[in-house]
C-alpha positions in Angstrom: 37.7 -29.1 -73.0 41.5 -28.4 -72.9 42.3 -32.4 -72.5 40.7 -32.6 -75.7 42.9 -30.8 -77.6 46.4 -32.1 -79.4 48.9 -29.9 -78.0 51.6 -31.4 -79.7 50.9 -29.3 -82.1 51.9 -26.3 -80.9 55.4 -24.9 -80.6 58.1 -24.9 -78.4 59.0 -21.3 -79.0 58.4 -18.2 -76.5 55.4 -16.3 -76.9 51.5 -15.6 -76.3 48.3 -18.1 -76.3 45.1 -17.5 -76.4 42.5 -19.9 -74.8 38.7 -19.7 -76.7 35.2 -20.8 -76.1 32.9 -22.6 -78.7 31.5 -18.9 -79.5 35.4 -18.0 -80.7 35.0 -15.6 -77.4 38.7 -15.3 -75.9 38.6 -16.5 -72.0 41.8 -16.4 -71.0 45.4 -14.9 -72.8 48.8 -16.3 -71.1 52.5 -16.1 -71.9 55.3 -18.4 -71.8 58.7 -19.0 -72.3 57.5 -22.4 -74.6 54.1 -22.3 -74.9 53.5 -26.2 -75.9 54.9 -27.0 -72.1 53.0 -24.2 -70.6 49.4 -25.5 -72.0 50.6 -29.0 -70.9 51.1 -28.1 -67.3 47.6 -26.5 -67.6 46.1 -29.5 -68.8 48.0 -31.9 -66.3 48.5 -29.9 -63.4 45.2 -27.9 -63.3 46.8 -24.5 -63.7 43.1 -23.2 -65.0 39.9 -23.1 -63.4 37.4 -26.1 -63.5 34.9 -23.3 -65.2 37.5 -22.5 -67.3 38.6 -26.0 -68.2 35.3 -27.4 -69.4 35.1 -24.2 -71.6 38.1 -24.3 -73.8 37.5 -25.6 -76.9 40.3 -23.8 -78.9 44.1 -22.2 -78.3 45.3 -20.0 -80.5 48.8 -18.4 -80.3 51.4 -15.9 -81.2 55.2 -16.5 -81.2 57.8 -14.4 -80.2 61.3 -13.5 -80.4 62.1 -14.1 -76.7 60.2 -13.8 -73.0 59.9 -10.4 -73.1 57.9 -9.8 -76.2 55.7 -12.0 -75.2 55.4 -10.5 -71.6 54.5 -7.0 -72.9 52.6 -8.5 -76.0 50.4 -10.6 -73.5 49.9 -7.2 -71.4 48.7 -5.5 -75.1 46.5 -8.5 -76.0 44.6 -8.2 -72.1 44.1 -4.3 -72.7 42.7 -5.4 -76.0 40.5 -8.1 -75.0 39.6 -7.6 -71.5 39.2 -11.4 -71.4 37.0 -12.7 -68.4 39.8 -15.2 -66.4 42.6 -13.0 -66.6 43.3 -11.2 -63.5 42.7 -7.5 -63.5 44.5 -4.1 -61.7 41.4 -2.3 -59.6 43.5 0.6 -60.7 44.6 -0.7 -63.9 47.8 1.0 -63.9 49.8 1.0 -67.2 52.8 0.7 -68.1 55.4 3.9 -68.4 55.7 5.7 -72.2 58.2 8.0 -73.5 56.2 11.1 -75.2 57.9 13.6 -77.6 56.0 16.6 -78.0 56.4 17.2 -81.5 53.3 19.4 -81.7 55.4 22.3 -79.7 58.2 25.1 -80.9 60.7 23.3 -78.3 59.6 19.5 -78.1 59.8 17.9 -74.8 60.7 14.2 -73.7 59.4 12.7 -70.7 57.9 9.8 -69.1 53.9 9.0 -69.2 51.4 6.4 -68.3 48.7 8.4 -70.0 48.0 7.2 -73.9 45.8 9.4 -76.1 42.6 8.9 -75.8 42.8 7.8 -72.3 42.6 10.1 -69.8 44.3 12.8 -71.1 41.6 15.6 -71.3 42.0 18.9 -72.6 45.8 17.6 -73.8 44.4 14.8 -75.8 44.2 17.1 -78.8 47.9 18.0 -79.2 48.8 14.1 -77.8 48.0 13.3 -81.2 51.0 14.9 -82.5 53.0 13.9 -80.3 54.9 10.8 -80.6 54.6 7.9 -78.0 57.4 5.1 -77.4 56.6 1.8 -75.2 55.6 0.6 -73.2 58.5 -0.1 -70.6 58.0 -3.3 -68.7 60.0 -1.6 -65.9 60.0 2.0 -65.0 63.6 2.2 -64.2 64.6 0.8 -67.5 62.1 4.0 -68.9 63.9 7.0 -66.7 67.6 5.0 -67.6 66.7 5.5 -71.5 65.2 8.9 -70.7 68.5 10.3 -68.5 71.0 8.5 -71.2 69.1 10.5 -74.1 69.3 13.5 -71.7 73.0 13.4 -72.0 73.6 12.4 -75.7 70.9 14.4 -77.5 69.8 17.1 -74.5 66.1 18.0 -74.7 64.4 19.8 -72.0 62.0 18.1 -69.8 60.5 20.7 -68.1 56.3 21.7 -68.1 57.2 25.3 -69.5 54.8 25.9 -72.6 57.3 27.2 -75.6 55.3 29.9 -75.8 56.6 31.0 -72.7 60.1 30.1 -73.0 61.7 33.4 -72.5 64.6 33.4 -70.1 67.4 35.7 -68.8 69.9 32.9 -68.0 69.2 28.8 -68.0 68.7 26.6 -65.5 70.4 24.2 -63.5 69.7 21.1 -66.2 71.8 23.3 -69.2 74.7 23.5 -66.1 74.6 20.1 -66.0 74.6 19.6 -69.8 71.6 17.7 -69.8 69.4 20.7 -71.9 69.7 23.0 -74.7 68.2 25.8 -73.1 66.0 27.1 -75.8 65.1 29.5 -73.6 67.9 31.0 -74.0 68.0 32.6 -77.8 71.7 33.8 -77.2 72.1 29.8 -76.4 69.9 27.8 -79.2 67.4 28.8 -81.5 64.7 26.9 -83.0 66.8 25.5 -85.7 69.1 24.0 -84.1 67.0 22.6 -81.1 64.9 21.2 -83.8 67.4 19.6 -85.5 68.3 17.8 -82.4 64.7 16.5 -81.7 64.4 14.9 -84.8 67.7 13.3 -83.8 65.6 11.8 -80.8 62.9 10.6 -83.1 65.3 8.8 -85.7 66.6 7.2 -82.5 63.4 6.6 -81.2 62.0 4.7 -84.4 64.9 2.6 -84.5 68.6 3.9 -85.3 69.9 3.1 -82.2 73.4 2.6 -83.6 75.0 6.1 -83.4 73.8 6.7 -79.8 75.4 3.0 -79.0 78.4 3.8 -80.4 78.8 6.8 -78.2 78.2 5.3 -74.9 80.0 2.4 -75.9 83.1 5.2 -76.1 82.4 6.9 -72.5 82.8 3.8 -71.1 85.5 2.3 -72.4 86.9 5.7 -71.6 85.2 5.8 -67.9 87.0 2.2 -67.3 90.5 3.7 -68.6 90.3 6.6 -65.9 89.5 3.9 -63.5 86.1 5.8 -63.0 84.2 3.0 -62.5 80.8 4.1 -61.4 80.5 6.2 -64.3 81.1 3.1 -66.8 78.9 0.9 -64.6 76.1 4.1 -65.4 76.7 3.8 -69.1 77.1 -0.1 -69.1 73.0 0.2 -67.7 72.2 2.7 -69.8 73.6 0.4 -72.5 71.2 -2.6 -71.5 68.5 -0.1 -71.1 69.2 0.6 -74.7 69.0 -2.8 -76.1 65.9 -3.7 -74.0 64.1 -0.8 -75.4 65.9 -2.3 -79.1 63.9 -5.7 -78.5 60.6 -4.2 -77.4 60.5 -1.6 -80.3 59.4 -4.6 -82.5 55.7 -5.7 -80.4 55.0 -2.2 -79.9 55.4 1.3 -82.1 53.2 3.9 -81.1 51.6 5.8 -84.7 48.7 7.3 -85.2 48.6 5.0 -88.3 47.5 1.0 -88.2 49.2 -1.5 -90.0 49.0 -5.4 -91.1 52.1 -7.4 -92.0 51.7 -10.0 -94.5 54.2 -13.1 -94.9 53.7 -15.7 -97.0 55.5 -19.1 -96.9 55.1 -22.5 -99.0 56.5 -25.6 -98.0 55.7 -28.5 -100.3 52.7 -28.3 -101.5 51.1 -25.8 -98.5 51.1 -22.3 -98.7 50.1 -20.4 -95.4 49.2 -16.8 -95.5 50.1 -15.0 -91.6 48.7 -11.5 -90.5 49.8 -9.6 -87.7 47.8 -6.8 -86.9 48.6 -3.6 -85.3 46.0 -1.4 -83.8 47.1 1.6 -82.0 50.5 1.0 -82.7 50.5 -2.1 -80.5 50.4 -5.8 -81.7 47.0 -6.8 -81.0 46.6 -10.2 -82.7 47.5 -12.9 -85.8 45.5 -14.6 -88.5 46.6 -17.5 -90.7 45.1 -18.9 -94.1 46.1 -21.9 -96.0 46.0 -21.2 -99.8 45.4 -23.5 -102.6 47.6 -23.0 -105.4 48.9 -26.0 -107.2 50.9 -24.1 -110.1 53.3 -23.0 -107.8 52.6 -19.4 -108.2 55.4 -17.2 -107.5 54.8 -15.8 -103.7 54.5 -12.0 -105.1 51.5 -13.0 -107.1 50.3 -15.4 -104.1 50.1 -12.4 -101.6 48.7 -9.7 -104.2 45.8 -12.2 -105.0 44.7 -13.1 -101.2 45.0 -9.4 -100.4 42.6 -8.8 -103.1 40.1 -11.5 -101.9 41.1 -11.0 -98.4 40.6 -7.5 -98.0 37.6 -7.0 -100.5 35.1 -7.5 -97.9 37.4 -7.2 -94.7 35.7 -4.2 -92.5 39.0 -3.1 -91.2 41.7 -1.8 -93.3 45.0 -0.6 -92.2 46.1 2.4 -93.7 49.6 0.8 -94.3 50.6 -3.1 -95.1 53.6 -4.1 -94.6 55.0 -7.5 -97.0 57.6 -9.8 -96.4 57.6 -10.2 -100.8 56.7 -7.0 -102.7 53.1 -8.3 -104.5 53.2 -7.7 -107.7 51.2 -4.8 -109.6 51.6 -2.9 -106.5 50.6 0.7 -107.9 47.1 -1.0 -109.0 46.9 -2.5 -105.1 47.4 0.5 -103.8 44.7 2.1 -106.1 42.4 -0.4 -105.6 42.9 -0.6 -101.5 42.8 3.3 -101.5 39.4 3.4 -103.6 37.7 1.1 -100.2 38.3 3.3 -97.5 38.8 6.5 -99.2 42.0 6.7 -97.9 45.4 6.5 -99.3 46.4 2.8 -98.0 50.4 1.6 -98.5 52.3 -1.2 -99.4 55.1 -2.0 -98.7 58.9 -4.1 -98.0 60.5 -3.1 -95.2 64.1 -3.3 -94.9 65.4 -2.9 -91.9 64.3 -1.8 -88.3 61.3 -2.8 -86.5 59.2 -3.2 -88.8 61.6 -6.1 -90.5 61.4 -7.9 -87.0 57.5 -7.8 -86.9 57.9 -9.4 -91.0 60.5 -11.9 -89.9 58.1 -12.7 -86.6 54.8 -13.2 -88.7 57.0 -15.3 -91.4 58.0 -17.6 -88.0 54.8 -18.0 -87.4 53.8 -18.6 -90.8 56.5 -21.5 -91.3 54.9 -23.1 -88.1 51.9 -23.4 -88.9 51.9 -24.5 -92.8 54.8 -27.3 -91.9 51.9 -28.5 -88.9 49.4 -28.4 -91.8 51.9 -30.6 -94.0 53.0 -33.1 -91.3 49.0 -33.8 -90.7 48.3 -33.6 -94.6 51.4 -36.5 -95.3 50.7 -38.2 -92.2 54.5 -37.4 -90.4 53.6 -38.3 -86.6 56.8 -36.0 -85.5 57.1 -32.4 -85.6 59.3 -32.3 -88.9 63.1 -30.7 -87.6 64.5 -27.2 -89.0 66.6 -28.9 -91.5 63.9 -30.6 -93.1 61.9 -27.3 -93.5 64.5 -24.5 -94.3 65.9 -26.9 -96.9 62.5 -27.5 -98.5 61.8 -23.9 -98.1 65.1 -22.2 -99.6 65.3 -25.0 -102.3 61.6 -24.7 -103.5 61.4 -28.7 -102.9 57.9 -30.0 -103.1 57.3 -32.2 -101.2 59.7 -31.1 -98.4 62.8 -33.8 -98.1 61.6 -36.0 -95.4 62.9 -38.9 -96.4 66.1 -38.3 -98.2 68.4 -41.0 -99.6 71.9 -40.4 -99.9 74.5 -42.2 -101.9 78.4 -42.5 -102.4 80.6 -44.8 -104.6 83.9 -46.2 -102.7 86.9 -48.5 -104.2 90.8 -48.5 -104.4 92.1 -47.8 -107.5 89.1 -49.2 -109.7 89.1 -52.4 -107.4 86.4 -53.9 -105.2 84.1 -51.0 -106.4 80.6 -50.5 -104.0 78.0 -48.2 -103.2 76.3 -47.1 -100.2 72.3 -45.6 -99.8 71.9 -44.4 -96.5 68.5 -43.0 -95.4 67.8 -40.2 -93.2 64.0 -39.6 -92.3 62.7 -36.1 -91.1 66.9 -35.4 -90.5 67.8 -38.7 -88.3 69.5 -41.4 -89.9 67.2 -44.8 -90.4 69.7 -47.7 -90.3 67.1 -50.1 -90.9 66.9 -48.9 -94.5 70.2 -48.6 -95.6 71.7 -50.4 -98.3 75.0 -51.9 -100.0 75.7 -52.1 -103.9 78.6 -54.2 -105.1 79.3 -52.7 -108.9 79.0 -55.2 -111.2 79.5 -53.2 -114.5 81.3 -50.7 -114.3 84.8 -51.1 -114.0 88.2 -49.2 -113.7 87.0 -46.6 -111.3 84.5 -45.0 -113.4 82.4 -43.3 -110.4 80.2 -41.6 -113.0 79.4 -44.9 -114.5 79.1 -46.4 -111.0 76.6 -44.2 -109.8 74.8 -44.5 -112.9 74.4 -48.6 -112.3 73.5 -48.1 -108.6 70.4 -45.5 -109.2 69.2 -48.1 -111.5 69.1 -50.8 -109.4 67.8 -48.7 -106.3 64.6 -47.7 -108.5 63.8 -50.3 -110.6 63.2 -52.0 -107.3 59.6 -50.3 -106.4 58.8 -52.7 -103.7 59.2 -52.8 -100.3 63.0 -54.2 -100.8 64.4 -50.6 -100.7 61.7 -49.2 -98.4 59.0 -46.1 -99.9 60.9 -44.2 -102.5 62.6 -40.7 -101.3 61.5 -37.5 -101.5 65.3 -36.4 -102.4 67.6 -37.8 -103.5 71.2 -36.9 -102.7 74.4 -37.8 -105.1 77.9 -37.0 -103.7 79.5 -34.9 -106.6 79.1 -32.1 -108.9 77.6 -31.4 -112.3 78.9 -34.4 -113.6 77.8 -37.1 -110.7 74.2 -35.3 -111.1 73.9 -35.7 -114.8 74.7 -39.3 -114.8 72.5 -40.1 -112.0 69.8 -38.4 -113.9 70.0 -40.1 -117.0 69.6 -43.2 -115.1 66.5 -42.2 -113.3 65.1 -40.9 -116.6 65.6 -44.5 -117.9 64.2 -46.3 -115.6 61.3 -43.9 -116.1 61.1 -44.9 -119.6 60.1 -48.3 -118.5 57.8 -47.9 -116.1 53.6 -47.4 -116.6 51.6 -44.6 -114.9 51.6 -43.3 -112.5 55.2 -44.7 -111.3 56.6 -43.1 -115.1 55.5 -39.7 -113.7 56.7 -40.0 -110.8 60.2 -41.1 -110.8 60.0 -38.4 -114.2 59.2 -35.6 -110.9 61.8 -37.5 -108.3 63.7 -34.5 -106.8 67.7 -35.4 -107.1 70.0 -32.9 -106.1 74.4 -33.1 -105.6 76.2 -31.5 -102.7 79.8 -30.8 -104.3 82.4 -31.0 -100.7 85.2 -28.1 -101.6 82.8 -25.4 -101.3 79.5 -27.5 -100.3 77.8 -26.0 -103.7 74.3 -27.0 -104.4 73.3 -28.3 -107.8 70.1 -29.0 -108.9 69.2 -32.3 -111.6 69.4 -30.2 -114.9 70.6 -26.8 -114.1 74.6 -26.4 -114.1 74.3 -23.3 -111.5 75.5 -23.8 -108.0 73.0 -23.0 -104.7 75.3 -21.5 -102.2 74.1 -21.4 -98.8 75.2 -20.3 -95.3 77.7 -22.6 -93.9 75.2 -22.4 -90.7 71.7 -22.8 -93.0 70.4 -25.8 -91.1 69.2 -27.5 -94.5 73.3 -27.3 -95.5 73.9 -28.8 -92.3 71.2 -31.8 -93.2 72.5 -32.5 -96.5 76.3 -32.4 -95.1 75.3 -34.9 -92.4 73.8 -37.2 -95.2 76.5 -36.6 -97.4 79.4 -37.3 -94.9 77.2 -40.3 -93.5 76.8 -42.1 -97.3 80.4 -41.5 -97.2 81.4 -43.3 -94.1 79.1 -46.2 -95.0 80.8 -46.3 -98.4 84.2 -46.8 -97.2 83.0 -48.9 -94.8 81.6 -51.8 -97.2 84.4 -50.9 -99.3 86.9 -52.0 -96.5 85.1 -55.4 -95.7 85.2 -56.6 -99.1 88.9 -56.0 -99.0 88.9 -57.8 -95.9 87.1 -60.7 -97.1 88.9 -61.1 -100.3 92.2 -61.1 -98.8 90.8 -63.9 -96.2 89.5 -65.8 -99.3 92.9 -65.6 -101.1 95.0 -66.5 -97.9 92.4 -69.5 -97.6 93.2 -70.6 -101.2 96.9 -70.9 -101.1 96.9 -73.8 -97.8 98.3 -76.4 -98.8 95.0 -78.9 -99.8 92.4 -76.1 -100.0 91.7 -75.6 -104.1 88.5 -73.6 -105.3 86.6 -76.2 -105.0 87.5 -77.3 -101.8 87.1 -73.7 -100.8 83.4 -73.3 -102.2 83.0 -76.2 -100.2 84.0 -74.7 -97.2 81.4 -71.6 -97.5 78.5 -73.4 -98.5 78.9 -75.3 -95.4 80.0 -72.8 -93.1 78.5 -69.7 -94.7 81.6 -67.1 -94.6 85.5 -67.0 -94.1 84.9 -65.7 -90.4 82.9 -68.7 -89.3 85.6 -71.1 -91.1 87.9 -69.3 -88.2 85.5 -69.3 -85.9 85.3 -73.7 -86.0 86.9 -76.2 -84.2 89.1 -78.9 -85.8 86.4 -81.3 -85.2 83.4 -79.0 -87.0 85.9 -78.8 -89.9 86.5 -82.8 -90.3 83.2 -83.1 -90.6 83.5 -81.9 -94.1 84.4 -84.6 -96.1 87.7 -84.6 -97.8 89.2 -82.6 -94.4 92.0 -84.0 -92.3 93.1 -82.9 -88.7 96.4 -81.9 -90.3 94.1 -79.7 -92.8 92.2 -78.1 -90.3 95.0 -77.3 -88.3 96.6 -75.4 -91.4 93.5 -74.3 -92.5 92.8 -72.8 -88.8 96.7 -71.7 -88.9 95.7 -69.4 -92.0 93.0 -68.0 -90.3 95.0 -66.7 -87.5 96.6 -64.1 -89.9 93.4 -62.9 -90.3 93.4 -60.2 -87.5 96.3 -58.1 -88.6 94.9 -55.4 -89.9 95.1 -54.1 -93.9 97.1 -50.5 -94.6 94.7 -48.1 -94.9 94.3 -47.5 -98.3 92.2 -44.3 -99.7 90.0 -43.8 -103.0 91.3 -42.3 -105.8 89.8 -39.4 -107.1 88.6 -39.9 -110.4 89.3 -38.0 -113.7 86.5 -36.0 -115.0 85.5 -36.1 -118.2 85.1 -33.1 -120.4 81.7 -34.0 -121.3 79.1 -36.4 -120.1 78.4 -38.9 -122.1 75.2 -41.3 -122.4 76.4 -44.5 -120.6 76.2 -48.2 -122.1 73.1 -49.5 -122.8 74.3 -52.5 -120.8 75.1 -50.6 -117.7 71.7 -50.0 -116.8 
């Protein structure tokens, strides 16, 4: 049954699900503009049939790019599938093509809601070299696509077999500058009308820019002659353009059928995705979760699950399309071409449609391996875009969920501390951050700091610090990195298995703050990414937070120390009077906090004590300049720290 089934697992993101009975048969297909909240409002409000409800035992589903790929890739999918609950057309009337006759001498373009195969008859024969482009959700956006193509790259639209196209003078359309007139030989000849068509088709298959550009300059042109119909004409013709743009990657209609591949690991999952194309439509998706614990590189990932895959698959596609190259392509190739007896492609695309349908299966295949990994580590919360973009672009394994951060903070080598802070699956745990007060290394050395803290944060492996991280991030460079490293490869030294290997595998990374550069422990090269990479944006947000934690200690041990020395010099108080006074009363802001009478009780106090005592305490609340860190001098080299500041 539907209740039955976790839907928090599924995305938020537009697209297509597919509803399935024990028997893997497909009942119902729906769309949605977030498909976790669409299957919830079927499971709560009742949005199915009873019949149907007691059937489902499985969803699958299909993301999109947005609400109208999945509304024309949901009308694809019910052609396909013909499912049982969906509601049906008596007339089943489809949705509106453009055709370009590229069988004929002079090639036509016009509308059809006839497909090949389908209805077409006698025609069906040359319909297969013609070229079909759709389908349109909307019929008006199909003829305001045709009529704009009409006036940029004129072809003829009219029934007239080319055979046949011998004319005296041209019609009304070539007055109107909307044709060639290859009737016409004095006009256009074959070469030149061809040349044009083929301008159509590049269009058509996805270079959209040069025909953009030109109506983009009638009108800006129509609006400076104040002709403002005309530009309001161009401006739909314009969003016609880019709607046709966005549905050109669910649906190219070839001849040929195609599979796109994309592979994606996070951590220790790797999850193979397929999108198939039949018919030049998308018709459906497959994923596969691979086992590969060298960490193979992902072109030798996808050439060995195509092999296995498609070694006893009874369908293959005469073309598939990679998001990484496999390697040994040639032999693939071979090899896939020696099955069907047919010579089968692969291939990277690089731009166009085809690109989208990669970047769409690799969307989907990032979904569903970073569902398999929060299951697999037992994460109860759908692990954020940070989390997974950093663990994917980085290689990390296992992804950074819990990621420690830490900073070193003090004025001019004085009152030297550290801060961890924590952030778990990108939000900030408070409840496990921690404060270091340097104890050995002195006169500002921050390398030698940071060395002293990561010792004492993992020679702790109990529950005082919490579970240990699965990064760990140093504020720095090169330098701040290498020191941090030799003190987590010494505190590996000492440990048994299997704690020795794993704080010997304990990912540690730096984020330098000029130019946000990545470095990795034991490699000098920066990572540069994106200012807007949301796993830059993590690390910046852990960075920026170890920093305000840092300063923050930093500043109440100045505090606290001044109090203590202002205590000190009334009149009556020595140091041992003092300790006195904090063993009893636990800190300097509790002393202020206490009545003359709570501090007579201490023996040795007078009223006239407390009073001054109390007086002191009053100079408590004016705040301390502002003073800033300094910025330390880097050494040349790194050097091995003391033995004894471990």
């Amino acid at each position: 049954m539907l209740s039955s089934i976790d839907l928090g697992k599924f995305p938020t993101n537009p697209g297509v699900y597919l509803m399935k009975n024990a028997d893997e048969e497909i009942l119902y297909i729906g769309k949605a503009v977030n498909i976790q909240s669409r299957l919830r409002s079927h499971a709560a409000n009742g949005h199915v049939s009873q019949s149907l409800y007691r059937q489902v035992e499985s969803v699958d589903f299909i993301m999109t790019e947005n609400e109208l790929e999945a509304l024309i890739l949901e009308l694809l999918l019910i052609k396909e599938h013909l499912p049982r609950y969906n509601v049906q057309l008596k007339d089943d009337k489809r949705y509106p093509f453009l055709k370009l006759t590229l069988d004929e001498k002079f090639p036509r373009l016009y509308l059809t809601r006839t497909l090949p195969g389908k209805g077409e008859g006698r025609a069906t024969r040359s319909a297969r070299s013609a070229r079909y482009f759709g389908p349109f959700p909307h019929v008006y956006e199909a003829r305001t696509l045709l009529r704009t193509l009409q006036e940029v790259l004129p072809l003829r639209t009219c029934k007239i077999p080319s055979g046949e196209l011998v004319l005296e003078r041209p019609c009304l359309e070539f007055e109107m500058h909307r044709c060639l007139a290859p009737c016409v030989s004095d006009i256009c000849n074959e070469e030149e009308y061809r040349d044009v068509a083929l301008k159509v088709l590049k269009f058509l298959s996805g270079d959209h820019k040069s025909v953009g550009q030109v109506l983009e300059k009638w009108m800006q042109e129509a609006a400076e002659n104040l002709s403002f119909e005309k530009a309001a004409i161009y401006r739909d013709a314009l969003k016609a353009l880019e709607t046709f743009r966005q549905r050109q990657s669910i649906s190219m209609l070839e001849e040929d059928s195609e599979d796109y591949l994309a592979g994606v690991r996070l951590g220790d999952i790797t999850c193979v995705v397929i999108l198939r194309r039949r018919s030049g439509s998308l018709r459906g998706s497959e994923h596969y979760f691979l086992e590969d614990e060298a960490g193979t590189e992902m072109s030798e990932v996808l050439s060995a699950f195509i092999t296995q895959h498609y070694e006893s698959c009874p369908e293959i596609p005469r073309r598939l399309l990679c998001s990484v190259l496999p390697s040994s392509v040639e032999t693939l190739e071979m090899w896939l071409t020696s099955l069907i007896a047919k010579k089968v492609e692969v291939r990277k695309p690089h731009r166009g449609p085809r690109l989208k349908l990669i970047d769409l299966a690799v969307k989907n295949a990032e979904f569903h391996a970073a569902e398999r990994y929060r299951k697999g580590h037992g994460t109860k919360r759908r692990l954020s875009e940070g989390v997974l973009r950093l663990g994917a672009d980085l290689g990390l394994s296992p992804l950074p969920v819990r990621i420690e951060g830490f900073d070193i903070s003090h004025h001019r080598g004085e009152e030297a501390v550290a801060s961890m802070v924590v952030f778990e699956n990108g939000v900030p745990k408070k409840s496990d951050y921690r404060k270091f007060k340097i104890k050995t290394a002195t006169g500002g050395d921050d390398f030698r700091s940071m060395h002293e803290v990561i010792s004492r944060r993992f020679r702790h492996q109990d529950e005082t610090f919490g579970p240990l991280p699965d990064l760990v991030l140093i504020d720095g460079g090169p330098v701040q990195i290498s020191f941090a490293h030799q003190a987590m490869l010494a505190v590996a030294e000492d440990l048994e298995e299997p704690l020795h290997s794993r704080m010997t595998r304990q990912q540690m990374i730096s984020l330098a703050k000029r130019e946000e550069e990545i470095f990795l422990a034991g490699t000098s090269d920066p990572i540069v990414l994106d200012l807007r990479h949301p796993g830059l944006q993590l690390l910046m947000q852990v960075r920026d937070e170890s920093h305000r934690f840092a300063i923050g200690f930093h500043r109440q041990r100045k505090s606290a120390d001044r109090k203590t020395s202002a205590l000190a010099q009334v009149k009556g108080v020595g140091p041992a009077r003092l300790e006195k006074l904090l063993i009893h009363f636990g800190s300097i802001e509790k002393i202020s906090q206490a009545t003359i009478e709570e501090l007579c009780q201490l023996a040795g106090v007078t009223p006239s004590l407390a009073e001054r005592i109390l007086a002191a305490c009053q100079t408590f609340d004016r705040p301390p300049p502002v003073e800033e860190k300094a910025s330390p001098q880097l050494p040349a080299e790194p050097s091995p720290p003391d033995p004894g500041s471990r």
